[in-house]
N, CA, C and O atoms as a GROMACS GRO file, in nm:
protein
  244
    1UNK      N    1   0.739   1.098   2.356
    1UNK     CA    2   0.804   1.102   2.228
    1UNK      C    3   0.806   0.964   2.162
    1UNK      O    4   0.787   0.952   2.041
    2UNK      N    5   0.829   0.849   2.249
    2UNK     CA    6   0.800   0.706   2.185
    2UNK      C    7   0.724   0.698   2.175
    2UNK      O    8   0.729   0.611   2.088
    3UNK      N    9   0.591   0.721   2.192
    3UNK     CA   10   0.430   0.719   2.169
    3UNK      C   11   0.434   0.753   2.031
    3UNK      O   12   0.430   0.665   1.944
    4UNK      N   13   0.445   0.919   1.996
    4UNK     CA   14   0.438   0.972   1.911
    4UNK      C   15   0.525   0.868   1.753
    4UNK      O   16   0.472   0.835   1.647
    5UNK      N   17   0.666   0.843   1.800
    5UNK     CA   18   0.742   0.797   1.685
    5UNK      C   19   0.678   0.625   1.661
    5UNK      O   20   0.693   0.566   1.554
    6UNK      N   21   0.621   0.573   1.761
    6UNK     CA   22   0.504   0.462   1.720
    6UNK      C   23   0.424   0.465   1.634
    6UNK      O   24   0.422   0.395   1.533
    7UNK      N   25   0.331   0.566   1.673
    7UNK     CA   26   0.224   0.617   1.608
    7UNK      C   27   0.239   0.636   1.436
    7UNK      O   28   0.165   0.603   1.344
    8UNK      N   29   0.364   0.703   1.438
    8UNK     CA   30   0.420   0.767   1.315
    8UNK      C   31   0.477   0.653   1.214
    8UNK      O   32   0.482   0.670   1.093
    9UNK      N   33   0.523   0.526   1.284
    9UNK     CA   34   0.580   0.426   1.240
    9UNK      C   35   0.437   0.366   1.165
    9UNK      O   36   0.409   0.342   1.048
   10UNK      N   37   0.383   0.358   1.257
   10UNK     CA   38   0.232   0.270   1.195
   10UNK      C   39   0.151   0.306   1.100
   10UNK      O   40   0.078   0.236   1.030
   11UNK      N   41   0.178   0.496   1.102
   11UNK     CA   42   0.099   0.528   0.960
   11UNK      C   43   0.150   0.517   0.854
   11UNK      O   44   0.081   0.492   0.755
   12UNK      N   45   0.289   0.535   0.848
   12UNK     CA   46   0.383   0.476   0.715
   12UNK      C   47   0.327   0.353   0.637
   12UNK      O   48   0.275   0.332   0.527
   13UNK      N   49   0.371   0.264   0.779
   13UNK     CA   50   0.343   0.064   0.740
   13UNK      C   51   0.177   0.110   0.714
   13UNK      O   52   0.151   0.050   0.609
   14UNK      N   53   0.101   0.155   0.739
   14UNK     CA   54  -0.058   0.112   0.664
   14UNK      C   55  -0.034   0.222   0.534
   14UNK      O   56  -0.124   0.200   0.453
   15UNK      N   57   0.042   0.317   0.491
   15UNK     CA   58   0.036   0.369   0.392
   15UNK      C   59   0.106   0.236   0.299
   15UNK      O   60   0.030   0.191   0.213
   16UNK      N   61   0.217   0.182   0.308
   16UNK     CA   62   0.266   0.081   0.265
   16UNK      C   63   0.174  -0.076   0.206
   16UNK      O   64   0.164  -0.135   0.098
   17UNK      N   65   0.125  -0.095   0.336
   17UNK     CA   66   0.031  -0.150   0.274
   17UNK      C   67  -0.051  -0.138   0.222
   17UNK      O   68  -0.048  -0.207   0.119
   18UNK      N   69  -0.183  -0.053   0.238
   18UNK     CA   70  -0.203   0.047   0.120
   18UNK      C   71  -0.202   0.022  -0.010
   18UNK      O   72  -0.289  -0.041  -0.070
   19UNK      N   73  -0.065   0.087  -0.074
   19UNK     CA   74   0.002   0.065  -0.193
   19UNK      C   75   0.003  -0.107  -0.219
   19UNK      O   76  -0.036  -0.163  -0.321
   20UNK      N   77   0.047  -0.159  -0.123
   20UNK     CA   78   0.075  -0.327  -0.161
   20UNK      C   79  -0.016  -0.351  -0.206
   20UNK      O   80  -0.022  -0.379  -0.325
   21UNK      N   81  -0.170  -0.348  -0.089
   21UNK     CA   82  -0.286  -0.418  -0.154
   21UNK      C   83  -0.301  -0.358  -0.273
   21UNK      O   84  -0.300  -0.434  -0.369
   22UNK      N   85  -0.317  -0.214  -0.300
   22UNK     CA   86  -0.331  -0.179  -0.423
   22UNK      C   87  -0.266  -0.209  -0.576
   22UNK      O   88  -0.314  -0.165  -0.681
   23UNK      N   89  -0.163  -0.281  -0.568
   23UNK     CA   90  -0.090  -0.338  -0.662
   23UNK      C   91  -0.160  -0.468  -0.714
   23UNK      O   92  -0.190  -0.498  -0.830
   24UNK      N   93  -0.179  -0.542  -0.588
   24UNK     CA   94  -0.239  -0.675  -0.608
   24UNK      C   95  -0.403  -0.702  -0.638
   24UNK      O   96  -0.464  -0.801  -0.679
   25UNK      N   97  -0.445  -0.564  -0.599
   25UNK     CA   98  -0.614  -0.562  -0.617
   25UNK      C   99  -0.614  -0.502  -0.759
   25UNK      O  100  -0.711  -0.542  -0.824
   26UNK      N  101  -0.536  -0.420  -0.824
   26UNK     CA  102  -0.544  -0.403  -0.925
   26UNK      C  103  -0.648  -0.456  -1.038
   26UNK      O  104  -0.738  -0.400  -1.102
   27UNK      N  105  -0.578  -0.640  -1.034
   27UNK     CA  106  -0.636  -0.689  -1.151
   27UNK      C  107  -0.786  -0.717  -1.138
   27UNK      O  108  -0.861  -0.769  -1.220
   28UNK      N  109  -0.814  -0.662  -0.998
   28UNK     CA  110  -0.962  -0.759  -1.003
   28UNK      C  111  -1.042  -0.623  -0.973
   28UNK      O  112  -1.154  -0.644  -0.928
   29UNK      N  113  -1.013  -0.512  -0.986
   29UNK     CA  114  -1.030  -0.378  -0.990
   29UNK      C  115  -1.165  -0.330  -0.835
   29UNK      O  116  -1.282  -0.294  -0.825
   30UNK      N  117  -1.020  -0.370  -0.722
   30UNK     CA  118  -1.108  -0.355  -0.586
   30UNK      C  119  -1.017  -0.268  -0.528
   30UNK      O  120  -0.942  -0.291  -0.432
   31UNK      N  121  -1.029  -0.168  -0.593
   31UNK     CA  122  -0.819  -0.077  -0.530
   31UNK      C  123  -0.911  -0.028  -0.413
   31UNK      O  124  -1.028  -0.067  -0.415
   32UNK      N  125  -0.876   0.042  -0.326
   32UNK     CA  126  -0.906   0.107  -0.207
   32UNK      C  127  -0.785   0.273  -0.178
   32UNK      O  128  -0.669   0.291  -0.141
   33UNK      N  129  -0.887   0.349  -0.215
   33UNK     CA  130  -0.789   0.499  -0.220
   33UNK      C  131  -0.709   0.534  -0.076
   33UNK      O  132  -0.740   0.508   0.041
   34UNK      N  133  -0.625   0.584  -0.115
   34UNK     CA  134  -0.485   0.609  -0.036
   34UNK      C  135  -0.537   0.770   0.019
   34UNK      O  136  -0.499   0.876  -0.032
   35UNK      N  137  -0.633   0.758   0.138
   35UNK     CA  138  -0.597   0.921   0.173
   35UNK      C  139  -0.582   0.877   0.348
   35UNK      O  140  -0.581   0.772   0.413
   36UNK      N  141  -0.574   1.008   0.376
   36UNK     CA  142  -0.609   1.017   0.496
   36UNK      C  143  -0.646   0.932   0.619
   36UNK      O  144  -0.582   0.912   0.722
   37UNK      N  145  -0.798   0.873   0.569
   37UNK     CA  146  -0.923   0.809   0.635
   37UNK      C  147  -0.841   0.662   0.639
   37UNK      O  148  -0.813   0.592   0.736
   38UNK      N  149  -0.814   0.643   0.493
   38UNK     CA  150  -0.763   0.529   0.446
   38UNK      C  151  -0.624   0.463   0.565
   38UNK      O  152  -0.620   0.351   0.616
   39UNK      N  153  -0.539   0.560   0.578
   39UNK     CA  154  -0.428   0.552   0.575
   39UNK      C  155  -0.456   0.548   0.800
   39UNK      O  156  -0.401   0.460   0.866
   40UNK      N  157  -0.522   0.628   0.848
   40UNK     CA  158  -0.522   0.615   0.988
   40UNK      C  159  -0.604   0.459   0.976
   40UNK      O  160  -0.543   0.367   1.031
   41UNK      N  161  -0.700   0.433   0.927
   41UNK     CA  162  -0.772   0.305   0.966
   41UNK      C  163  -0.661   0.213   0.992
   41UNK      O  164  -0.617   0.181   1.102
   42UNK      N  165  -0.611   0.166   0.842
   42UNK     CA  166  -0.517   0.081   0.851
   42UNK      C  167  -0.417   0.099   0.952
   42UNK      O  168  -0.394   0.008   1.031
   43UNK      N  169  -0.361   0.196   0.956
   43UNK     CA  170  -0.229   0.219   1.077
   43UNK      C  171  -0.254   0.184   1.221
   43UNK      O  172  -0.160   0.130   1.280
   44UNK      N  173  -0.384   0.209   1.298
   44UNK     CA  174  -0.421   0.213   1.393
   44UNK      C  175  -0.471   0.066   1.375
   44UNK      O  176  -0.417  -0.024   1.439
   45UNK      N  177  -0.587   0.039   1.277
   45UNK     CA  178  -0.618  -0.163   1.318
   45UNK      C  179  -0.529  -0.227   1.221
   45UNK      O  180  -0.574  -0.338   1.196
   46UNK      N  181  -0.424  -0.204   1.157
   46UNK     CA  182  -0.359  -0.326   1.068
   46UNK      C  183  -0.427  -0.416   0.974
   46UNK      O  184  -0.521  -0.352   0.928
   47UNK      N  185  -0.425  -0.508   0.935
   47UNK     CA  186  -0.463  -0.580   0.896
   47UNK      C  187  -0.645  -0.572   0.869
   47UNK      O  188  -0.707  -0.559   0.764
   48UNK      N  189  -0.686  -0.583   0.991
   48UNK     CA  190  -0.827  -0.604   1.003
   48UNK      C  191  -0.876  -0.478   0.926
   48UNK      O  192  -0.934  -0.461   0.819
   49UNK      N  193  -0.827  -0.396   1.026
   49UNK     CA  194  -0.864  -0.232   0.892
   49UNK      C  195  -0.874  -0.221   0.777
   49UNK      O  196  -0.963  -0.152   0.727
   50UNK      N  197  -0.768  -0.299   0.692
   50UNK     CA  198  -0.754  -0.321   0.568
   50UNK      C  199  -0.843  -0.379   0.488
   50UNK      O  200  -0.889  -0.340   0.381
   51UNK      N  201  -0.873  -0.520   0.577
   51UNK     CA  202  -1.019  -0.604   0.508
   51UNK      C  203  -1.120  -0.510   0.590
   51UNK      O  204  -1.222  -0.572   0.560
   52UNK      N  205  -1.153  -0.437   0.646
   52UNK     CA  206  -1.278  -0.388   0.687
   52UNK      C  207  -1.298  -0.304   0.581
   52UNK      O  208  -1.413  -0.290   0.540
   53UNK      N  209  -1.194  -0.234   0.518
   53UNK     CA  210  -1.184  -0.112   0.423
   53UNK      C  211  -1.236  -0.177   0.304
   53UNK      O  212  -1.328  -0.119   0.246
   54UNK      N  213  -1.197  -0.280   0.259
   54UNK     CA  214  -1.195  -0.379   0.161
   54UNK      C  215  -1.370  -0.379   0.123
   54UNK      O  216  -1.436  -0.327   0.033
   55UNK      N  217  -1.403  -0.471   0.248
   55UNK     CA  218  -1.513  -0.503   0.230
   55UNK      C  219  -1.622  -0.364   0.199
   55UNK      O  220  -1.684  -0.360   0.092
   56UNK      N  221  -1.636  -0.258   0.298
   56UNK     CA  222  -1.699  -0.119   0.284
   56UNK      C  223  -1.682  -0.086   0.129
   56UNK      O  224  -1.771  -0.015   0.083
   57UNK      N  225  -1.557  -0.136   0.019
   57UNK     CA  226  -1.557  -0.122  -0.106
   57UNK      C  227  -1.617  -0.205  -0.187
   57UNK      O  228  -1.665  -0.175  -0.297
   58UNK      N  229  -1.616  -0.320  -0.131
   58UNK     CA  230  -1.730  -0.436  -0.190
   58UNK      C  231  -1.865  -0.385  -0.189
   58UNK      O  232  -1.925  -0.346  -0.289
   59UNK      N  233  -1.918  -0.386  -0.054
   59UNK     CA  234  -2.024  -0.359  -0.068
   59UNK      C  235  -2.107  -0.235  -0.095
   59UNK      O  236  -2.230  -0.227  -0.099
   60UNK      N  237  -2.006  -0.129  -0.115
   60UNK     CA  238  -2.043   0.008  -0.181
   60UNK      C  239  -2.111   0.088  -0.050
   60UNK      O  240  -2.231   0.113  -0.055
   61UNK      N  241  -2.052   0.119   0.040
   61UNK     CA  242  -2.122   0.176   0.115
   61UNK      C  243  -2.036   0.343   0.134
   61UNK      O  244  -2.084   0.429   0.207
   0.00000   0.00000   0.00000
């Protein structure tokens, strides 16, 4: 059950961030969509997920 309510904690905080980066990427129009795919990457690698996601939007893949 602590596994699970971990797990659950972490997809929130990458949905959260998420939204954050998306506020701040706004102006330079590099948003990164909020689904699913989006939302386990980040939760599970943090940070790194985020710029990995980032970049996969840079470079259009």
């Amino acid at each position: 059950m602590k596994l699970i309510l971990k797990y659950l904690k972490r997809f929130i905080l990458g949905g959260f961030m998420l939204y954050a980066y998306n506020l701040i990427a706004l102006a330079f129009n590099i948003t990164v969509p909020i689904n699913l795919f989006t939302i386990t990457t980040v939760g599970l690698l943090d940070i790194p997920g985020l710029l990995a996601l980032v970049v996969i939007k840079i470079v259009g893949l």
